[in-house]
N, C-alpha and C positions, 0 to 999 in steps of 0.2 A: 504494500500500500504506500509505504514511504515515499519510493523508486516512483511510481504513479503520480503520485502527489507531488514531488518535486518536479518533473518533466511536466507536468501541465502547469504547473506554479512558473518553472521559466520558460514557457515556450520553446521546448527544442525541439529539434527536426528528427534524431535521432537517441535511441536509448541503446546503450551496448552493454553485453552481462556477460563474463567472464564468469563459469562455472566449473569448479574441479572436482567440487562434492559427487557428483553422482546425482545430484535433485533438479537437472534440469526441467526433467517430465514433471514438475512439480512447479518450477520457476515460474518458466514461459508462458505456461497456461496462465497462472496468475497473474502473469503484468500484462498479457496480452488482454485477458478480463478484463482487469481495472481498468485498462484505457478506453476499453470499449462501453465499459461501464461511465466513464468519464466523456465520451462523445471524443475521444481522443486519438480514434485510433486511425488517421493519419499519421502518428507520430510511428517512426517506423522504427522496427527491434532487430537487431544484431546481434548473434551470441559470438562463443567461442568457448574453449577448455576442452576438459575432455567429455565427448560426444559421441556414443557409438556409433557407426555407420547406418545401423538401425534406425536408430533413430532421426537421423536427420530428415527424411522423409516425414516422417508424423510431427516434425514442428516446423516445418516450412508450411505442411498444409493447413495447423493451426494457427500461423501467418509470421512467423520467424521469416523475416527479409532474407534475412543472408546468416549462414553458418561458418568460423574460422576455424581453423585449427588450430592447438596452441601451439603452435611453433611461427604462426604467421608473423613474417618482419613486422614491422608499423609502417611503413612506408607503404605495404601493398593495405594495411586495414581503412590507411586513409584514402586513398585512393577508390578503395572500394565504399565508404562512406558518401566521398564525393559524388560517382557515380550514382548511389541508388537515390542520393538526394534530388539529383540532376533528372534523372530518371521519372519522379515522383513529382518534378515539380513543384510552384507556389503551392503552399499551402494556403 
């Protein structure tokens, strides 16, 4: 709810989560919720961590934008930040 709370609090374009627990099937659903639950869900979700290959199918179709792996440089996460912004358009 926080994570929620504060992306509609500052208006940002994007929310990125970094997960190594294992709970992403738990995360994603929930912020994806809340923003929707908030009329928010223009605001577009990026993860990353450790991810099984399984899964990344069932949270893109729950609407996870873009999935990283944790070894991705920074230079290609922004990059790919840029894109799906660009992509996505004015909000």
């Amino acid at each position: 709810e926080e994570v929620v709370d504060a992306a509609v609090q500052e208006d940002v374009d994007v929310i990125g989560v970094s997960i190594l627990s294992g709970a992403h099937m738990t995360v994603f659903p929930r912020i994806l919720d809340g923003l929707r639950s908030r009329q928010a869900d223009d605001i577009l979700v990026v993860g990353g961590g450790v991810i099984p290959d399984e899964d990344v199918a069932r949270l893109r179709s729950l609407g996870v934008r873009e999935l990283l792996l944790q070894d991705t440089p920074p230079e290609a996460i922004v990059a790919m930040i840029r894109r799906i912004v660009g992509e996505r358009g004015a909000r």
